[in-house]
BAKE-519917 format. One line per 4 residues: number of its first residue (from 0); for each residue x, y, z of C-alpha. Coordinates in nm, 2 decimals. Example, Ala and Ser with C-alpha at 12.3 -4.5 7.8 and 13.67 -1.06 7.14 Angstrom:
residues 2
0> 1.23,-0.45,0.78 | 1.37,-0.11,0.71
END
This chain:
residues 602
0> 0.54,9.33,9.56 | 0.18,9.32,9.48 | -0.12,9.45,9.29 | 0.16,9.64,9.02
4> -0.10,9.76,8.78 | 0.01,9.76,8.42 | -0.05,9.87,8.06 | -0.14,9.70,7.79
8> -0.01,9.87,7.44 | -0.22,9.87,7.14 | -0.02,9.68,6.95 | -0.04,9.44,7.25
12> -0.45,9.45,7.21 | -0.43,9.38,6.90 | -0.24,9.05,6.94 | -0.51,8.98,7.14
16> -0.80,8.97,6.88 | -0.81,8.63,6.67 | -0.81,8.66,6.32 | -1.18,8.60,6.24
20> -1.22,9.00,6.49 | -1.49,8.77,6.66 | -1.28,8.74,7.02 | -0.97,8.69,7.15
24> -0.69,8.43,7.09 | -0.43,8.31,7.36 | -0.06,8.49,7.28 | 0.30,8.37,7.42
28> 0.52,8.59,7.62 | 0.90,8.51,7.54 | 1.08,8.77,7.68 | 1.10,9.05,7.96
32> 1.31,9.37,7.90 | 1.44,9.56,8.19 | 1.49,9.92,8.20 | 1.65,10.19,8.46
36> 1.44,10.48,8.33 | 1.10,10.62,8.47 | 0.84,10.75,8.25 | 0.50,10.79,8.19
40> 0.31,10.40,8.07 | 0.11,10.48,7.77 | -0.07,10.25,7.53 | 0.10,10.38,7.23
44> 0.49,10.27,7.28 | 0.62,10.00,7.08 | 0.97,9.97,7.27 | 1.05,9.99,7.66
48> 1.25,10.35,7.70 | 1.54,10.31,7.82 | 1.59,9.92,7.78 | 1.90,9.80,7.87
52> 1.86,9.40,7.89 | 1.60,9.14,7.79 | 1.53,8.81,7.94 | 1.41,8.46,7.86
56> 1.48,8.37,8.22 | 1.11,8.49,8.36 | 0.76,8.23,8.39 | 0.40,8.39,8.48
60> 0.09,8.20,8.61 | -0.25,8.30,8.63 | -0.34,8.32,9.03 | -0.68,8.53,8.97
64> -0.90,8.61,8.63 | -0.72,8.95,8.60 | -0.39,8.89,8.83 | -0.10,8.70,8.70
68> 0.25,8.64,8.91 | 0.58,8.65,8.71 | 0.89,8.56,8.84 | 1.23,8.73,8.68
72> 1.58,8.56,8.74 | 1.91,8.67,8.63 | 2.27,8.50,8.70 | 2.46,8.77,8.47
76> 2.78,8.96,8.61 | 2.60,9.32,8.55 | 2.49,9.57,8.83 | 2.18,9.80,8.77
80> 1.88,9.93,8.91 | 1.52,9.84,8.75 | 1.28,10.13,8.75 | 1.06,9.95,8.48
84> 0.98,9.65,8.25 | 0.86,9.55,7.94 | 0.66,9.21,7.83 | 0.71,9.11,7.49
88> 0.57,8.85,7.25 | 0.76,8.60,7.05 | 0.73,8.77,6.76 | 0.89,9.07,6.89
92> 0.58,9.32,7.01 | 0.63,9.50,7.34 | 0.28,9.37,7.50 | 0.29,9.52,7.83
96> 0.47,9.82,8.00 | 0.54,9.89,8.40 | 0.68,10.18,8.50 | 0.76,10.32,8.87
100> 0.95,10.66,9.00 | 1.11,10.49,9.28 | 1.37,10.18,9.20 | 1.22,9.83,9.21
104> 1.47,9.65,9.28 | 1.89,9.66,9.28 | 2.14,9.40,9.18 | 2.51,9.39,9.21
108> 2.75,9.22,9.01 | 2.81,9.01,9.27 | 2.48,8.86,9.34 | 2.14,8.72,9.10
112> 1.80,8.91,9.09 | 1.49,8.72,9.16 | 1.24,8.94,9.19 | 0.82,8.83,9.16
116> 0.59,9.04,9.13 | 0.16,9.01,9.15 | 0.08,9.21,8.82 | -0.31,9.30,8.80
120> -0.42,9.37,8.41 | -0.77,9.54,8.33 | -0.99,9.45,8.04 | -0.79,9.16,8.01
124> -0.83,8.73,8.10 | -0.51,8.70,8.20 | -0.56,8.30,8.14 | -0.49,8.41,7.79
128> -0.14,8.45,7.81 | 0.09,8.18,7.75 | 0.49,8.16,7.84 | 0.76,7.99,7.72
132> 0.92,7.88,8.01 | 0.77,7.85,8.35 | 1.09,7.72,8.49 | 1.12,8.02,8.72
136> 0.76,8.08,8.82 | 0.72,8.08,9.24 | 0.35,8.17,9.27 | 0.16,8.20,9.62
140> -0.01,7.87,9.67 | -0.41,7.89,9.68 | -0.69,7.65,9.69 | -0.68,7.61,9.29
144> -0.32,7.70,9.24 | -0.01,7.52,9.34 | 0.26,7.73,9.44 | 0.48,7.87,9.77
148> 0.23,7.83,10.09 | 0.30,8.00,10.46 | 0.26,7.74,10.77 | 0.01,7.88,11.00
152> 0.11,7.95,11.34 | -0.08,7.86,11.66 | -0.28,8.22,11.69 | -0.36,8.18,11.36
156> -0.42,7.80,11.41 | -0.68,7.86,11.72 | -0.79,8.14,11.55 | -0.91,7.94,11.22
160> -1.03,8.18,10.95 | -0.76,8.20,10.74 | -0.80,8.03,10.40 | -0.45,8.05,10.31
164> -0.19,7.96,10.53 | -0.14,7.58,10.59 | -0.15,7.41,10.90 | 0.14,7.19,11.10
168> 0.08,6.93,11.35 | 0.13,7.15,11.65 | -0.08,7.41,11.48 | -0.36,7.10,11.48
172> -0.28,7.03,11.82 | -0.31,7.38,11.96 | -0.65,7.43,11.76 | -0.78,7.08,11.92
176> -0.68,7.23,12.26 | -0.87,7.50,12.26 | -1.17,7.42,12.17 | -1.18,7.03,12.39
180> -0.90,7.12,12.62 | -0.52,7.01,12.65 | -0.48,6.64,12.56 | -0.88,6.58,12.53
184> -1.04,6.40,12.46 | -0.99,6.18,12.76 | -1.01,5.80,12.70 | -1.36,5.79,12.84
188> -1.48,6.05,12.57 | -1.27,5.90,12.31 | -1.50,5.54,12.43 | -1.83,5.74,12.43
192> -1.76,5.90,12.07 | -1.67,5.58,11.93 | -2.08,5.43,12.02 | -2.23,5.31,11.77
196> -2.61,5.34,11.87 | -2.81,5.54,12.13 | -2.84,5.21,12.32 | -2.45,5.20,12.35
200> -2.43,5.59,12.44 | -2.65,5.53,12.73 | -2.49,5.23,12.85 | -2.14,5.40,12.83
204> -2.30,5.70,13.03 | -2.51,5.45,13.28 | -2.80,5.57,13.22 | -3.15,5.31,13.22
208> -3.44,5.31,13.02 | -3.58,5.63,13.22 | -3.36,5.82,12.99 | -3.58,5.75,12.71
212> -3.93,5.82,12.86 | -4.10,6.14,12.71 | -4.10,6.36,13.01 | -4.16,6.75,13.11
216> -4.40,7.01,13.15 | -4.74,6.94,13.06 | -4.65,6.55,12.99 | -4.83,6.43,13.28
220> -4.56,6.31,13.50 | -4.49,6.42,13.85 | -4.15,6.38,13.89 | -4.09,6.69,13.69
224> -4.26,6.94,13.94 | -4.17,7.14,14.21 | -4.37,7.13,14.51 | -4.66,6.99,14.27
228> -4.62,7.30,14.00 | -4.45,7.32,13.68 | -4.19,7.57,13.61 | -4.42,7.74,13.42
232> -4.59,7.85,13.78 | -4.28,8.04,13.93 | -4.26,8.23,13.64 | -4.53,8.41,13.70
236> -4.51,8.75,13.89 | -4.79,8.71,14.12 | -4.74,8.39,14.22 | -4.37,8.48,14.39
240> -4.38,8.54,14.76 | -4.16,8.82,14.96 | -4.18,9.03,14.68 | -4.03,9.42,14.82
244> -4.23,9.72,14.78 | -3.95,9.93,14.62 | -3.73,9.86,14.36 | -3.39,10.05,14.34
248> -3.35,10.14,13.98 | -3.02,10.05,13.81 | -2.81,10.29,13.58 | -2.99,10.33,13.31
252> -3.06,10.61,13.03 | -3.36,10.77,12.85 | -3.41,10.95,12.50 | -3.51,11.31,12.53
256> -3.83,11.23,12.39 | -3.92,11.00,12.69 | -3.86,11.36,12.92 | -4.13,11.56,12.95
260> -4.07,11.95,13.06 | -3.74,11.95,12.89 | -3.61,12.32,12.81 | -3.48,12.38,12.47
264> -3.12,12.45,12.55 | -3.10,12.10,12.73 | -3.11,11.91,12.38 | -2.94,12.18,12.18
268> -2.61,12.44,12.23 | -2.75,12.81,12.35 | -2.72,13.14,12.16 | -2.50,13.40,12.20
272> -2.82,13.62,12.34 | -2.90,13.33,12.56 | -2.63,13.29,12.76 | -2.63,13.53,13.14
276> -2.31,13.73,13.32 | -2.13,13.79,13.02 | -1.90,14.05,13.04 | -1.88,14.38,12.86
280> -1.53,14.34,12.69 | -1.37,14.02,12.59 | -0.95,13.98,12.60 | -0.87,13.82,12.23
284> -0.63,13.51,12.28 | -0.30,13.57,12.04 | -0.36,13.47,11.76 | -0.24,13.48,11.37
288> -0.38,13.71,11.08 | -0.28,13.72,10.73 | -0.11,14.01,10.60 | -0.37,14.10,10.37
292> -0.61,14.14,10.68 | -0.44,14.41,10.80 | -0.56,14.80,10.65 | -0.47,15.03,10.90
296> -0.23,15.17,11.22 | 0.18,15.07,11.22 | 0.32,14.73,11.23 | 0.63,14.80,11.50
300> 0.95,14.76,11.33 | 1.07,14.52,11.57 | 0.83,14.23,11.49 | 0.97,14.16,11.13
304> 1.11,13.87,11.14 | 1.44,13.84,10.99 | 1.42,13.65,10.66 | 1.66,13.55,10.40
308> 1.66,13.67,10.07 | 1.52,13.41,9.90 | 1.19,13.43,10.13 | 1.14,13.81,10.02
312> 0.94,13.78,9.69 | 1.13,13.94,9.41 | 1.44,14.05,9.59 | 1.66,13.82,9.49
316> 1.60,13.87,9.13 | 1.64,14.28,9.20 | 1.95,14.24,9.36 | 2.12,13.97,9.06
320> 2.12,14.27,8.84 | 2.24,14.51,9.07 | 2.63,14.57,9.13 | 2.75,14.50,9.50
324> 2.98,14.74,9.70 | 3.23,14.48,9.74 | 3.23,14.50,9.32 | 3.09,14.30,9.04
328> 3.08,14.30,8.64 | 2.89,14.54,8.44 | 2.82,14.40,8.07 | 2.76,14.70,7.84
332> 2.81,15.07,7.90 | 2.81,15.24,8.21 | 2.69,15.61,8.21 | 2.74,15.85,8.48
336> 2.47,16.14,8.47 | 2.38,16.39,8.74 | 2.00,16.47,8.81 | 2.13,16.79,9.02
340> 2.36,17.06,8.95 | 2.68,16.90,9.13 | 2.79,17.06,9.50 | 3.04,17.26,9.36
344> 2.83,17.46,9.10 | 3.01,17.35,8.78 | 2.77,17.26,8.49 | 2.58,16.97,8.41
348> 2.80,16.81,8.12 | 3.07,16.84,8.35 | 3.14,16.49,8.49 | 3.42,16.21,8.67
352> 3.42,15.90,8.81 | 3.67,15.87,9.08 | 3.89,15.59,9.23 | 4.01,15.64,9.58
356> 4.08,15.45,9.89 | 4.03,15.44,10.27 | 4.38,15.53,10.34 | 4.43,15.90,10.26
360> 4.79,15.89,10.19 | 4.67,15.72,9.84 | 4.61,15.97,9.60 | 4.25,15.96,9.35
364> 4.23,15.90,9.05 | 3.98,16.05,8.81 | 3.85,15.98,8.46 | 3.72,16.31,8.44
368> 3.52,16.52,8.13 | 3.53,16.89,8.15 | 3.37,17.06,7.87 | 3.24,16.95,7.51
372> 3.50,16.74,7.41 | 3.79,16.72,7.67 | 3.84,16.37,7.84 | 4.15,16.30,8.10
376> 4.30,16.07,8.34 | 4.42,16.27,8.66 | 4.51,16.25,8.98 | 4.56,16.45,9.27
380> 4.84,16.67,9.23 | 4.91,16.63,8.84 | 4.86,16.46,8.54 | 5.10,16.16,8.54
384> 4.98,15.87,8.62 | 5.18,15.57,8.75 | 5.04,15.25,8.72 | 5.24,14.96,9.03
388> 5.18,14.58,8.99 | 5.17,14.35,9.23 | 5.50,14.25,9.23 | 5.65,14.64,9.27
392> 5.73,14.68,8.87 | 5.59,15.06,8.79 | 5.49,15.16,8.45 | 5.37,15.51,8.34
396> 5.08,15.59,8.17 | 5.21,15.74,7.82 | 5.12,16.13,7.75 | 5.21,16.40,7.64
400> 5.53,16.44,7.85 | 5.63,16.11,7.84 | 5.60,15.97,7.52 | 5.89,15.91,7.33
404> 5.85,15.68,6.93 | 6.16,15.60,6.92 | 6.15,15.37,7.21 | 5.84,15.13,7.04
408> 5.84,14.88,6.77 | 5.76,14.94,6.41 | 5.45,14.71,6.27 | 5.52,14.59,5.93
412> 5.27,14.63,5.67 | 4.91,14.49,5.76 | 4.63,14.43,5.56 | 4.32,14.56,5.67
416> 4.21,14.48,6.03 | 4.57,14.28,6.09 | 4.85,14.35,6.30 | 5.18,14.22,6.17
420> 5.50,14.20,6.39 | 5.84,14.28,6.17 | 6.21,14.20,6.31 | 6.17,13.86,6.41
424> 6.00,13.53,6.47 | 5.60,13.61,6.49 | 5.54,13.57,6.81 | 5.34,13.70,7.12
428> 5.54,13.63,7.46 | 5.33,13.55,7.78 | 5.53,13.59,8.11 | 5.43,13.32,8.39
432> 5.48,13.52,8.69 | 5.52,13.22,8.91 | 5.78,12.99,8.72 | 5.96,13.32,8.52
436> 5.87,13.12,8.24 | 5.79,13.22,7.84 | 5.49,13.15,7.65 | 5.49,13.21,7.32
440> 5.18,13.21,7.03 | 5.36,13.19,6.72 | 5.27,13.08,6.37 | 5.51,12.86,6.12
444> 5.40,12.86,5.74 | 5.12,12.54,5.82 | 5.04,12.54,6.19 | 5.00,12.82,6.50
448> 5.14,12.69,6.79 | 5.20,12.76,7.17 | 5.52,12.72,7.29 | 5.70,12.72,7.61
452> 6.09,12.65,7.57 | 6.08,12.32,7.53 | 5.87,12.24,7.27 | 5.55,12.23,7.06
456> 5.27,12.19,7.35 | 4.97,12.27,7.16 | 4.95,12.30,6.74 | 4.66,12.39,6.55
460> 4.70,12.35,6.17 | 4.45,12.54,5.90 | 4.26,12.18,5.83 | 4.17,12.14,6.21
464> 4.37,11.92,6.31 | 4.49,12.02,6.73 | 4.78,11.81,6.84 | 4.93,11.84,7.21
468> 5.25,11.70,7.38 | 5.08,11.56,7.68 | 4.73,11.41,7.55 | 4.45,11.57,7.60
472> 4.28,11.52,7.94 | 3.88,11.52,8.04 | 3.81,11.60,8.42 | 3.71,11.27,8.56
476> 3.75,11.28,8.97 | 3.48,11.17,9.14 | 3.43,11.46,9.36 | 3.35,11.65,8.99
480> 3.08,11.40,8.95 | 2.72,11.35,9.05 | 2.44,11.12,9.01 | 2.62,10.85,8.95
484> 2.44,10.55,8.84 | 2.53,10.17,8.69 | 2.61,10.23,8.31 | 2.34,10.01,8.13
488> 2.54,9.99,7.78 | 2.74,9.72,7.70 | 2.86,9.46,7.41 | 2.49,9.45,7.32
492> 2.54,9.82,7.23 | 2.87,9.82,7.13 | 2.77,9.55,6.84 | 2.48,9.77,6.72
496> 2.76,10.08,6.63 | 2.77,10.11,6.24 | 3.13,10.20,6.16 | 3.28,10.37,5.83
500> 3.58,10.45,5.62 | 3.58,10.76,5.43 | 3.67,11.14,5.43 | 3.56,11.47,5.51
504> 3.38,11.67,5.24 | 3.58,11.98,5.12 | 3.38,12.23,5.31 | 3.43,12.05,5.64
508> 3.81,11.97,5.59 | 4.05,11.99,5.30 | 4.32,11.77,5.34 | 4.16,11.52,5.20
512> 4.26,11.21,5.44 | 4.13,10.88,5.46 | 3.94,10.80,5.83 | 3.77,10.56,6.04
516> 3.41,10.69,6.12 | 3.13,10.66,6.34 | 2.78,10.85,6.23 | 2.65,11.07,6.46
520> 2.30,11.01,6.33 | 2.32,10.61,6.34 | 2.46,10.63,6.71 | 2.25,10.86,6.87
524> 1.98,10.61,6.86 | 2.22,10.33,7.02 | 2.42,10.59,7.26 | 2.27,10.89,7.23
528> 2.47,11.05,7.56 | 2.80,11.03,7.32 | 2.58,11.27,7.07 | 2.54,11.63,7.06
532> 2.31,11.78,6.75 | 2.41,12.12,6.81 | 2.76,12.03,6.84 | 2.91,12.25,6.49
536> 2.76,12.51,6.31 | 2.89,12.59,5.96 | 2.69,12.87,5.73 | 2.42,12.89,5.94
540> 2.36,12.50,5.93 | 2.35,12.27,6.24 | 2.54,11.98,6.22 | 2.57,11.69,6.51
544> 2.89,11.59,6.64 | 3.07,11.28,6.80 | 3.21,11.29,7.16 | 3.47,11.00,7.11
548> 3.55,10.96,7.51 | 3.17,10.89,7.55 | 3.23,10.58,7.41 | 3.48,10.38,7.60
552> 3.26,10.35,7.89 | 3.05,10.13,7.71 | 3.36,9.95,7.55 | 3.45,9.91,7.86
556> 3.18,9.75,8.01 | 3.14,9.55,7.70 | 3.58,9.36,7.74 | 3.44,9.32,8.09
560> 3.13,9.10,7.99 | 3.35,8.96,7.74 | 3.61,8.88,7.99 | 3.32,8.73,8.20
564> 3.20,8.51,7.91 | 3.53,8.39,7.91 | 3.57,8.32,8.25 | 3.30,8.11,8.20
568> 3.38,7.92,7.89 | 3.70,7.84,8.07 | 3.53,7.65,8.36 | 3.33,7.45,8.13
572> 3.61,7.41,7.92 | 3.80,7.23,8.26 | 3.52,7.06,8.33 | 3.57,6.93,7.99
576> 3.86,6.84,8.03 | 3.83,6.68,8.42 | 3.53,6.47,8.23 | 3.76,6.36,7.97
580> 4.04,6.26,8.17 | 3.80,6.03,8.43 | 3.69,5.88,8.08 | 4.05,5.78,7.97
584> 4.10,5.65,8.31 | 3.82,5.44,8.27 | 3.85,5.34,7.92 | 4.24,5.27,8.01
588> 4.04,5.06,8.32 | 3.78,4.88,8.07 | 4.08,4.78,7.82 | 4.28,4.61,8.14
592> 4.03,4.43,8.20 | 3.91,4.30,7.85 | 4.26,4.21,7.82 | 4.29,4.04,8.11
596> 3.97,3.82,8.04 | 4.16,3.76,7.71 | 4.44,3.62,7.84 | 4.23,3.41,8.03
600> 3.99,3.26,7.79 | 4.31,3.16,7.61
END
């Protein structure tokens, strides 16, 4: 990772400025908190969001004026993602912030995080920051920083332009090669580049005293000319002999302006009305137009594509409050009114909704008006109606013919907008179809209850108060479960939970018994998933609630870092022990032998 550009908070500027306001002042970075969540990096936050762990265990080192490298370490048992981080001083202010959509970096429980990281400030001398403990810093190695350096390889050795890679012996070698040749220089070079004046160069190379005469062109000397002329002679055009009288001219290439008689549409792209033989009619190649191009004449049916719903703008939202043929619900009232006097000639407030079948040897049933004020249930071929369930019971529909109140049980006395059952235990019956099997709702004198034969399975009493046989159980299969992430509470949260002992006030619950709290308002700030502020509303006012199985995760997490610690302190506690053990043995050792050379001084 590299070039991470963070942001400074103001509190973290502010630090910055010395206490006469006349410049800045160098500040110490203790600590580095970590942090799963993504969010937007802005100067005025004072914690990290979402911080889940904080670390001494980091170092940083300036490697340019406004780049500094940190280095991050943890050994700890957890497993998390990092999505951010957080730089704080040592008195406690969050300095810097980093935030990035994407994970960072994972670690498993199994394994330690090391993660570095170029980090690239603006506005500020990043020599000003001081850290507490650069135990873990790892910084790329330049020519003014010490730190991790990449050996060179031979390209790159030959090559010899990179500034930052260092170079091995065979990466020497290889560079030597090229540019003197392999294994040079020879021993006779090696003997020439060790003399130690001119006079020794020439004697090495054999060459006399002509090798220092000042000779050439116009020196005077004849040994220097061809055929009595200096070079300067041949040079010279005229002075060459069998000279052809045509030259063949190579490939070559001229600007336009060098032409002369050049037509126009030789340096430029004709017009339309320039160009000859075109034809009268040109065939248009297939090609695509928008649908709002097209005014006029009929698109042929067969060229609409076939689209889902979703890709027909507005259908899908016409068609959710619509009811299907296959059926549907229908919240509020449905009316049934007829635009048209009906086939049959009868009058407008005459009306039926009918329920029939495929298979004619079913009757239909009506629910049929006929007049002002007279509404019935037929079907064909009379008025009784017989309703058949599923599992072949019939039961008639009571009218008229059929109704007999002797049959039916008397309700007691209710008061207004009750129903009382009289003769027996106050209960409604529920028949499980499957298992045969009663269920009854029945109240006792303190509690309503739902019973089943063999028991009290669930009991609600008037203080609210819901007890059940069985426990109560929360859906928690994985496959009912998604985005599933590592939980970042643990003992560190677990400790910051206020707890209480106290009771209920009278309007919340009567009975007036002493309990073990947790306050919903305190613990929405350390676990606020476990919180809902909507959760009960009493008289119009909203008060927030506690969801109690929110919490063990966390406790959970929190035995197993306990259960780590302890793990630890064990070993060292062995090692303890192994290290006193080897000292009795030698101390046991050390007193033989003093009292050996006792005995012997004696």
């Amino acid at each position: 990772m590299s070039g991470l550009f963070i942001t400074v908070t103001d509190a973290g500027f502010r630090a910055l400025v010395n206490s006469s306001n006349t410049g800045t002042r160098a500040v110490s970075l203790t600590h580095i908190g970590l942090s799963a969540a993504s969010f937007a990096a802005a100067p005025n936050l004072t914690t990290l969001p979402g911080e889940f762990k904080r670390l001494t265990t980091f170092g940083g080192a300036a490697v340019a004026k406004d780049t500094l490298h940190l280095s991050i370490r943890d050994d700890g048992p957890e497993a998390y993602s990092i999505r951010a981080f957080g730089l704080y001083l040592d008195d406690g202010t969050l300095f810097a912030v980093y935030s990035h959509p994407d994970v960072l970096m994972n670690k498993d429980a199994a394994v330690s995080l090391l993660l570095t990281a170029d980090v690239r400030f603006q506005r500020i001398d990043v020599s000003q920051l001081v850290f507490g403990d650069t135990v873990w810093l790892n910084p790329p190695a330049t020519e003014t920083v010490q730190g991790v350096v990449e050996l060179a390889d031979r390209v790159e050795a030959v090559a010899g332009t990179d500034r930052t890679r260092a170079m091995t012996p065979d990466g020497v070698k290889a560079a030597m090669d090229a540019r003197l040749g392999d294994a040079a220089p020879s021993p006779f070079v090696k003997s020439i580049l060790n003399a130690a004046s001119a006079l020794l160069l020439r004697a090495a190379l054999g060459l006399g005293n002509a090798a220092v005469r000042d000779e050439g062109a116009g020196k005077g000397l004849d040994a220097d000319k061809l055929d009595g002329e200096h070079g300067a002679y041949y040079r010279n055009f005229d002075n060459l002999t069998n000279v052809p009288g045509e030259f063949t001219a190579k490939k070559h290439r001229h600007a336009w302006a060098d032409l002369d008689g050049v037509p126009d549409t030789a340096s430029r792209n004709p017009t339309f009305d320039e160009v000859t033989n075109k034809p009268d009619d040109f065939k248009p190649k297939p090609h695509p137009h928008s649908a709002s191009d097209i005014t006029s004449g009929v698109f042929a049916p067969e060229r609409i594509p076939a689209l889902p719903i979703a890709r027909v703008s507005g259908l899908e939202t016409a068609l959710a409050n619509k009811v299907g043929v296959t059926g549907g619900e229908i919240w509020g009232r449905l009316i049934l009114t007829r635009d048209s006097p009906p086939p049959d000639g009868s009058a407008y407030n005459t009306g039926h909704l009918e329920l029939k079948t495929t298979n004619t040897s079913f009757p239909r049933i009506g629910f049929h008006r006929s007049g002002a004020d007279a509404i019935a249930i037929v079907y064909e071929g009379g008025t009784s109606l017989t309703l058949w369930s599923n599992t072949g019971n019939r039961y008639d529909l009571w009218h008229g013919g059929n109704f007999n109140p002797n049959g039916k049980a008397n309700l007691g006395t209710p008061s207004p907008g009750s129903i009382h059952l009289t003769g027996g235990a106050a209960a409604y019956y529920l028949r499980d179809r499957d298992s045969n099997r009663d269920w009854a709702l029945y109240a006792h004198g303190d509690r309503v209850a739902l019973f089943n034969g063999g028991g009290d399975v669930v009991t609600i009493t008037p203080w609210g108060s819901i007890t059940a046989n069985g426990g109560f159980d929360d859906g928690s299969s994985y496959r009912l479960k998604r985005d599933l992430k590592p939980l970042p509470y643990g003992l560190a949260e677990v400790e910051r939970i206020v707890t209480r002992i106290g009771r209920y006030r009278d309007f919340y619950n009567r009975d007036d018994r002493l309990r073990l709290f947790v306050l919903a308002e305190q613990l929405r700030g350390v676990l606020p998933e476990a919180v809902n502020d909507d959760g009960l509303v009493i008289d119009g006012e909203r008060y927030a609630t506690v969801q109690y199985s929110q919490l063990m995760p966390p406790v959970i997490v929190s035995v197993q870092q306990l259960a780590a610690n302890a793990r630890d302190d064990r070993a060292e506690l062995a090692k303890v022990r192994d290290s006193l053990d080897t000292l009795r043995s030698e101390f046991a050792a050390f007193r033989e032998r003093v009292m050996s050379l006792s005995e012997g001084a004696r």
